[in-house]
N, C-alpha and C positions, 0 to 999 in steps of 0.2 A: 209217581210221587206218593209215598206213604205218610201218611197219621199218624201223630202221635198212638205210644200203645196204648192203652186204656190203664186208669190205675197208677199211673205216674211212670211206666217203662220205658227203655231208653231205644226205644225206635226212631226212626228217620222222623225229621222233624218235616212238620207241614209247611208248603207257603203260604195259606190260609188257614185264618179264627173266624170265627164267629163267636162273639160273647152277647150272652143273654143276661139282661137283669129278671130276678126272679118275682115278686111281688107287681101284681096287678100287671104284666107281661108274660112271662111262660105260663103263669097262674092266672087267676082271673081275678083272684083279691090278696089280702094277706095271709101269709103261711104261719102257722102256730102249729105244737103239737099234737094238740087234739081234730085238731080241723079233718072231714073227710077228704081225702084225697082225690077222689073220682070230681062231687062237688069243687074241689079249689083248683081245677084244671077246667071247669065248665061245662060239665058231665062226658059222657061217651063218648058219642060224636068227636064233641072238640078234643077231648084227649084220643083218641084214637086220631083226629086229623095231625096234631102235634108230634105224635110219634111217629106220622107217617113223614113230615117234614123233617124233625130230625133225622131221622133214617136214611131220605133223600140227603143230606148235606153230609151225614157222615159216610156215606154209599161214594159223595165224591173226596172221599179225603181230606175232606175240610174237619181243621181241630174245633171242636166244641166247649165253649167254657160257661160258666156262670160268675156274674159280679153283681153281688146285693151288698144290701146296706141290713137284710134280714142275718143271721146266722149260720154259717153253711151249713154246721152239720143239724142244725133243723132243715134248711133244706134240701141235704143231701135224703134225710129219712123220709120228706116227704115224696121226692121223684122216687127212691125205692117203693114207698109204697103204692105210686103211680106206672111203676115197670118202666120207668124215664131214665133210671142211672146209667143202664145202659149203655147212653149216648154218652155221658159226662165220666170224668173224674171223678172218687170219693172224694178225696182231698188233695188238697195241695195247691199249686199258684192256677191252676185253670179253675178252682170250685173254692173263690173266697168270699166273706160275709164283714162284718163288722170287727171281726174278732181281729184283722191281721190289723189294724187300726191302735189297738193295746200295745202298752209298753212293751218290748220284745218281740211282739208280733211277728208275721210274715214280711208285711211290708216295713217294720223299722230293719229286719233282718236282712233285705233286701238292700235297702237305702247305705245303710252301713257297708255292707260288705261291697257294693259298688262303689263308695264314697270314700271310703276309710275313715269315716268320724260317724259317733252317735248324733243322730237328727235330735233338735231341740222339741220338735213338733210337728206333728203331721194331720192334715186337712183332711175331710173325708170327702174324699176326690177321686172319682172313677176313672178321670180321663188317666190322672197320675199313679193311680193303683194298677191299669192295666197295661201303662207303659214300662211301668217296674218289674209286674209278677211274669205277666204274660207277653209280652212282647221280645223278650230274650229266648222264648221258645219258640216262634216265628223264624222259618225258615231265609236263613239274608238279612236278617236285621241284627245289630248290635246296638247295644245302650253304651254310650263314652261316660269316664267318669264324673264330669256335668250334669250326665243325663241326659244330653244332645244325641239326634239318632230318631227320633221319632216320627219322620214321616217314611211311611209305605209306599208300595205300587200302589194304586187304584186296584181296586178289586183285593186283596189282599187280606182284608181285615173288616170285618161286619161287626156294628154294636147296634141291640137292639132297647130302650127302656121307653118308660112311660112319663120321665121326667122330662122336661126340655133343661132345666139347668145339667142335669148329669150325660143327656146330648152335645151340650156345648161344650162339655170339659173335655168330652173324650173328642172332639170335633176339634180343638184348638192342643191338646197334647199330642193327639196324635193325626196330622193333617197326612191325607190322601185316603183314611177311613171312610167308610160310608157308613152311614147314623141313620137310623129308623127311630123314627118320633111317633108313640101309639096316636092315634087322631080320638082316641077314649081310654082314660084311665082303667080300661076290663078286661084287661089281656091282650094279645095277639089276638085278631081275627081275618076275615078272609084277606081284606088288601094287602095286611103287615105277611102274612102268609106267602101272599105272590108277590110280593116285594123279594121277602128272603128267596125266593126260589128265582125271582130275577138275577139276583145278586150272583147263589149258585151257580147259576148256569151261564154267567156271561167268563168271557176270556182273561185270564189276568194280564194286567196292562205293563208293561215296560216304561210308559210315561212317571217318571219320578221327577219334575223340575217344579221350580219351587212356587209354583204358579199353581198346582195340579192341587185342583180343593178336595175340602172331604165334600160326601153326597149326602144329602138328607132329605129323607120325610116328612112334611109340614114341621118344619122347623119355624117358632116365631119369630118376628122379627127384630127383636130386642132381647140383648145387647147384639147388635152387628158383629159379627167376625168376619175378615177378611176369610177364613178357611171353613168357613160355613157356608155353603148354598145348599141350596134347594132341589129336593126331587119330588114330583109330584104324582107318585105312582104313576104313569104310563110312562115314563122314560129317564134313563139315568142323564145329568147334567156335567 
């Protein structure tokens, strides 16, 4: 199974993503352009453990994305200046910010060209951003022109942020996901670390029926969703 190419090429496509929100997750606070980079990864150590996890996830073929509410191409410059791009896209539907949100955008271009009518408005919603940009890139998934189409295998598809509301969007867009909820708004750290590397390394599931929830990491308990449970670091649910 191959990866997407790096750079937007038209390689065999992945059965599995992993999308990263960037601020206060892959980073450790907010990203600006003056910010050092070394510092907003959580110095050495942690950026060097980060690169080593990436590396692991894209060593198994798994596509790499980022979804912020920050800028992409702020933070595309700041993973270049962390030796992080690497793993990621410059641009495109796997490395989007705020900006595909604007009139003509990515994702109104999206919206549109699936739908065949200009959208009146659009929410800034991760669950429905990743099911539009990214999820047509996903190996076996198709978007219908509803927008229907959105649950995965299990194992298939990793979202990791430090929000629980933008947990839940991508948890209820797109059900059979597994959702990593930071347990601290200050990045990834060691458990969210061995979470994703659980995720990696288990088997991608064949169960698709409509029972099959997404999985998450201290996800709170309010608002309930039927497609939300709970993982509790030592074992998936």
């Amino acid at each position: 199974m191959d990866a997407l190419l790096p750079g937007g090429g038209a390689g065999s496509r992945s059965a599995r993503l992993a999308v990263f929100d960037f601020d206060e997750t892959l980073a450790v606070s907010t990203g600006w352009p003056g910010v050092d980079p070394v510092g907003l990864f959580g110095g050495k150590e942690r950026l060097a453990e980060l690169s080593a996890l990436l590396n692991t996830l894209r060593d198994a073929n798994i596509t790499l994305a980022v979804c912020t509410f920050n800028r992409a191409d702020c933070v595309t410059m700041l993973l270049r200046k962390a030796n992080l791009l690497q793993y990621f896209e410059e641009r495109g539907p796997l490395m989007i910010g705020d900006e595909i949100y604007e009139e003509n955008g990515l994702l109104w271009e999206a919206v549109r060209a699936r739908s065949g009518s200009r959208p009146r408005s659009l929410a800034y919603n991760k669950g429905f951003s990743i099911r539009e940009l990214m999820m047509p890139l996903v190996s076996g998934h198709t978007l219908g022109p509803s927008g229907t189409g959105g649950r995965v295998q299990p194992g298939a598809v990793l979202f990791v942020d430090d929000d629980p509301g933008n947990c839940r969007n991508v948890a209820a867009a797109i059900p059979g996901a597994t959702v990593i909820l930071l347990a601290q708004r200050a990045g990834m750290q060691a458990a969210e670390f061995a979470a994703v590397r659980e995720w990696a390394s288990a088997t991608l599931c064949d169960r698709t029926d409509e029972a099959a929830p997404a999985q998450a990491l201290r996800v709170p308990p309010e608002p309930a969703l039927d497609a939300f449970a709970v993982f509790d670091g030592s074992s998936m649910v």
